[in-house]
Steps between C-alpha positions, in 0.01 A plus 500: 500500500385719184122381400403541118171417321520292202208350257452183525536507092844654484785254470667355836844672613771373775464864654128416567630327792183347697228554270118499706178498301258756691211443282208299626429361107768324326617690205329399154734365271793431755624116589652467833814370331499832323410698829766365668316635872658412834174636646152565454332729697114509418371666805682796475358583120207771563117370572312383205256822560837686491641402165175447324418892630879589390502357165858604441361862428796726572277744568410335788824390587514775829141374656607144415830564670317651834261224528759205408735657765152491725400123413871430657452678800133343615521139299702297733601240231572777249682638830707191600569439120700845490668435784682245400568651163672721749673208684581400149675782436707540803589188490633398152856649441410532058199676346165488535292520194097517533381322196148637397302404171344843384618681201529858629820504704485840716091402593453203695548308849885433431568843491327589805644178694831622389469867600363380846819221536751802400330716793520221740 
């Protein structure tokens, strides 16, 4: 089914379909109410060293992208956590949205998640 990336700050849609948190910090600001998650999938967010190094810099975005995709490959829980994000996916006949909590929407986990789930 289609994946999309959403901020955890913009307003909750029917289309979301199943909407997974892949953050490992909750969003600031953001009840659980108003989140309205079926899932929450810390271990898949990047390492602390990772994001701290990141910083949402788009300028990093690339290097941050090659060692994210890296972490996911040797870090078995980061590992088994995308896998079933893939199962996920497979399996749920409506939409997959990957709720994230940073403000730059083109330069963060989500959009890598996503770009490895539409390659899958």
């Amino acid at each position: 089914m289609p994946v999309q990336i959403k901020r955890a700050y913009d307003s909750v849609e029917k289309s979301d379909g199943m909407r997974i948190l892949v953050d490992r910090l909750w969003p600031r600001g953001v009840s659980k109410g108003d989140a309205a998650l079926d899932e929450w999938v810390k271990d898949i967010g990047p390492s602390k060293e990772l994001r701290q190094w990141f910083d949402h810099d788009a300028d990093k975005y690339e290097d941050f992208k090659k060692k994210y995709k890296k972490e996911l490959k040797e870090n078995d829980t980061q590992r088994e956590a995308l896998e079933q994000l893939k199962q996920w996916t497979k399996k749920h006949n409506k939409n997959i949205t990957l709720v994230f909590g940073a403000k730059d929407e083109n330069h963060n986990q989500a959009a890598v998640l996503k770009e490895i789930l539409d390659h899958q």
